[in-house]
N, C-alpha and C positions, 0 to 999 in steps of 0.2 A: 314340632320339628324334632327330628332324631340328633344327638349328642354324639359325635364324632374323636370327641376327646375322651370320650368313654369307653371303660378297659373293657367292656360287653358288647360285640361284634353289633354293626348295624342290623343286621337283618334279627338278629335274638331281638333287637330294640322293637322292629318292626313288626315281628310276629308277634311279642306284646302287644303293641299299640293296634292291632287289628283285633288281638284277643280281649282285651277292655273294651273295645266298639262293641260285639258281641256279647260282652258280661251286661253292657250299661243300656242296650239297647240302641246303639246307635246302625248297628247294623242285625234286622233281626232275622230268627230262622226263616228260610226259604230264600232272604234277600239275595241280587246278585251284586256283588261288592264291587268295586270300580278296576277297571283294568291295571294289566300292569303300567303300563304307559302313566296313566291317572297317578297311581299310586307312588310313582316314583317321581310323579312332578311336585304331588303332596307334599310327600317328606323329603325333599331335596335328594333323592339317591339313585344308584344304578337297578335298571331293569335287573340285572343279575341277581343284585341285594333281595329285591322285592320276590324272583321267581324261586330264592332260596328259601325265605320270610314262610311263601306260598306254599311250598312243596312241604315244609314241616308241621305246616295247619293242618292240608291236607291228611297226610301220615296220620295224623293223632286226632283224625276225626273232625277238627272243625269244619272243615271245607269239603266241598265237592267240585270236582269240574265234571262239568258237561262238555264233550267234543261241539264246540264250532257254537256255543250256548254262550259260554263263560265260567266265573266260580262262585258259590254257591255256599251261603248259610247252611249247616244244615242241624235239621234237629237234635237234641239233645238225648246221647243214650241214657235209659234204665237200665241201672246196675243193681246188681245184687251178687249176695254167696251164693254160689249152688249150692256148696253142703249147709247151709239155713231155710230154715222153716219161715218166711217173711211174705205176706199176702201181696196180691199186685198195689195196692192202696196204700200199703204201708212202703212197698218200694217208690212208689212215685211218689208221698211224700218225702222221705228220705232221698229224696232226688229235686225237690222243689217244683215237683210236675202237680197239677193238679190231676184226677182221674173219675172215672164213674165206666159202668155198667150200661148195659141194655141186653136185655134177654130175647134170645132169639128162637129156643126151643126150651119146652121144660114139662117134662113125660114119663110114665114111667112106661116101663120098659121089662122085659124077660132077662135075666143074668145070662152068658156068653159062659163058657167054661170058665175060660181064661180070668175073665173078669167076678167071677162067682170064687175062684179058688183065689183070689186074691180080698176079695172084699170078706171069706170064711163066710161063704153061705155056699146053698146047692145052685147047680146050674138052673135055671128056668124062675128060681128066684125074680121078686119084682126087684127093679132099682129104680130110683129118680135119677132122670139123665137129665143133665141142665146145659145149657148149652147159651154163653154170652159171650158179646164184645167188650172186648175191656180197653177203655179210650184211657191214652194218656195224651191232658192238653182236649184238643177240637180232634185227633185223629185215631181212627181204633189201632191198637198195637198189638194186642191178643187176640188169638181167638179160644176160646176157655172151654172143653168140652170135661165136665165132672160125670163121676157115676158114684149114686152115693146109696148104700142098706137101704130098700124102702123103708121097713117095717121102720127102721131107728130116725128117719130123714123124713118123714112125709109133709113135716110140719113146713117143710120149704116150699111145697109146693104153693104156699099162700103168703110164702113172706115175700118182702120187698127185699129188690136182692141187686139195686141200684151200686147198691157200698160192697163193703167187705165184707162176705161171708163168713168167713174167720173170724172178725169181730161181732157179728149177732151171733155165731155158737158160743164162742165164748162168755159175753156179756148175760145173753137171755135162758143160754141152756146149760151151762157149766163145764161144756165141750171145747177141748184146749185141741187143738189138731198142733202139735208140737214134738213129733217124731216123723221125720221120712224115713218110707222104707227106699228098698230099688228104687235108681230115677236113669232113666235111657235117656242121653240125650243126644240127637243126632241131626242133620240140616235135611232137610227135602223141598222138591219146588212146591209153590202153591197151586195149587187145581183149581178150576173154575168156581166152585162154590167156596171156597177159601177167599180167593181172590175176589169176588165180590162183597163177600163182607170184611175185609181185611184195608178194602181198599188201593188196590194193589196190583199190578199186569200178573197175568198167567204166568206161572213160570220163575215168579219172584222167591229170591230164595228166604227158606224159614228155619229156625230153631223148631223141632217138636222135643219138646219133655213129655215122657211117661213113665208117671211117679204113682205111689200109692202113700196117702198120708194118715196116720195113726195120731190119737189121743195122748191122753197125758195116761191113761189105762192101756196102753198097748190094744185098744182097739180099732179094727178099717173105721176109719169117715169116710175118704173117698179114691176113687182110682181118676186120676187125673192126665186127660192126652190135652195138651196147649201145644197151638203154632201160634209162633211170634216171629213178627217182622224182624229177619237180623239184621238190618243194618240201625236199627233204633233200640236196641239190648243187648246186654255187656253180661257176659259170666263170669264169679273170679271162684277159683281152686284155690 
């Protein structure tokens, strides 16, 4: 029961007491939470209280309502800096997500100008283009398309590349990718082969990042275009 005598408004009270169901697992992602009706017979208070409580979940991400559905657990965003250097693996742990990998393409490939003059090789150049889903949780969040130096990267073409990338360059090859250059970041809809692997209706709107990441030697590793689910990833400046 909510505390009435208490100098902190009911509905503050009750937006907590919904956001600890949520922290403690009593209400978990996806779940549909109990109506307002429900909710106000719970904690002794007015519908008003509760669709105040609701409306401020909402706003700040907890909640969703679905028209004529109800409201809705929803997943938890991945956050990160933009201006940092931080692998998808390392932000989902730093977020309490668990994550992993599955490779869907991985080729080499002829350099594009564009991507030639950025990775400082000639056009027609080979590159390894890698191409994975990066699941945070059971559900994919990214879609990761890299282009990396053949001649310097070939070795990937046999590694296991389940984890973070970042971390077997680092660990195995002494490769620190710890400088961004230019990173474009803009929203676009998903297209049908997005959205099949992404999990997601045509149309759904995405983050793409296109960055290119350099060493601890100011040298390319890789030229990087990633679409990501926005309503499941948080940017901060």
């Amino acid at each position: 029961m909510l505390n009435a005598e208490n100098a902190e408004p009911l509905y503050i009270q009750l937006k907590n007491a919904v956001q600890s169901a949520i922290a403690n697992g009593s209400f978990n992602q996806g779940d549909k939470i109990p109506t307002e009706i429900e909710l106000a017979e719970t904690y002794n208070v007015s519908r008003i209280t509760v669709r105040k409580a609701i409306e401020e979940l909402v706003r700040e991400g907890y909640l969703t309502k679905r028209q004529g559905k109800g409201t809705f657990v929803n997943r938890p965003k991945i956050g990160r800096k933009i201006e940092h250097i931080i692998s998808f693996t390392a932000a989902c742990k730093a977020n309490g997500v668990s994550s992993h990998s599955v490779v869907t393409e991985r080729k080499k490939l002829k350099a594009d100008s564009d991507t030639a003059e950025r990775l400082q090789i000639q056009p027609g150049e080979s590159v390894l283009y890698i191409q994975r889903q990066r699941y945070a949780g059971e559900q994919p969040l990214m879609l990761e398309n890299n282009y990396y130096p053949f001649d310097r990267f070939a070795f990937l073409m046999e590694a296991n590349l389940e984890g973070s990338i970042y971390e077997l360059l680092r660990s195995e090859y002494n490769i620190d990718p710890n400088q961004p250059g230019e990173t474009i970041l803009q929203i676009v809809l998903a297209d049908e082969p997005q959205a099949k692997l992404l999990e997601v209706p045509i149309g759904q709107p995405l983050f793409y990042m296109n960055t290119i990441i350099y060493d601890q030697y100011s040298k390319p590793v890789h030229v990087g275009k990633q679409f990501i689910i926005g309503d499941r990833y948080q940017f901060t400046l």
